[in-house]
N, C-alpha and C positions, 0 to 999 in steps of 0.2 A: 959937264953933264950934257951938253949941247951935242958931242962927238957923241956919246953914247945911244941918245935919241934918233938921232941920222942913222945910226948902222942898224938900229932897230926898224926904224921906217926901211929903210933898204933891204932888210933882212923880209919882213913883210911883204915886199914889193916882189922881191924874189920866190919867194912863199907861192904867192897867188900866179905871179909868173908861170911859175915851172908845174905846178895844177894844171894848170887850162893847159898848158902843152902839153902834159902828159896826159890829158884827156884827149885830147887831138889827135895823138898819137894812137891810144887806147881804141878811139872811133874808127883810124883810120885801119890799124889792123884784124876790130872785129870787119869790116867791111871786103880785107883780103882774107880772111876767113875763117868763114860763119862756125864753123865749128868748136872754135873758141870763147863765142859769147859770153855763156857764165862763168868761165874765170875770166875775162876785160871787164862783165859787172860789176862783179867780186874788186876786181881793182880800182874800177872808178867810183864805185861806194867807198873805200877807203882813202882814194885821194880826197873826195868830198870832205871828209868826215876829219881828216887830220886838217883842210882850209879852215873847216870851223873852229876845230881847238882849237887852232895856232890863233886864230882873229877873235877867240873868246877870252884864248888868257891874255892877249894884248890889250881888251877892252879890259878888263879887269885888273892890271896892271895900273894903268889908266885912272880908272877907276880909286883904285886905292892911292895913288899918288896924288892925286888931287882933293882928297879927302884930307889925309895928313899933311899938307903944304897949308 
């Protein structure tokens, strides 16, 4: 169960990781150009939005695991 957890925390870690670089990324292209804005928003509302799922059904997991133990 131990292995299991680790790869989940990792996977996690990885998650939020490759988010914030692909916002970085996202920033650094609306800023080579502007004429792209509203689709780079349209993308980094959705990376936002897929960190939170990911970090809500983990609390949730969490959550429920600790209930039934």
């Amino acid at each position: 169960m131990n292995t299991i957890t680790d790869l989940i925390k990792a996977f996690m870690i990885l998650v939020n990781a490759g988010g914030i670089f692909r916002i970085i990324t996202l920033i650094f292209s609306t800023i080579n150009d502007p004429d792209s804005k509203e689709t780079n928003f349209r993308r980094g509302r959705n990376v936002i939005l897929f960190m939170i799922l990911t970090t809500l059904i983990y609390s949730l997991k969490d959550s429920i695991l600790k209930y039934y133990q």
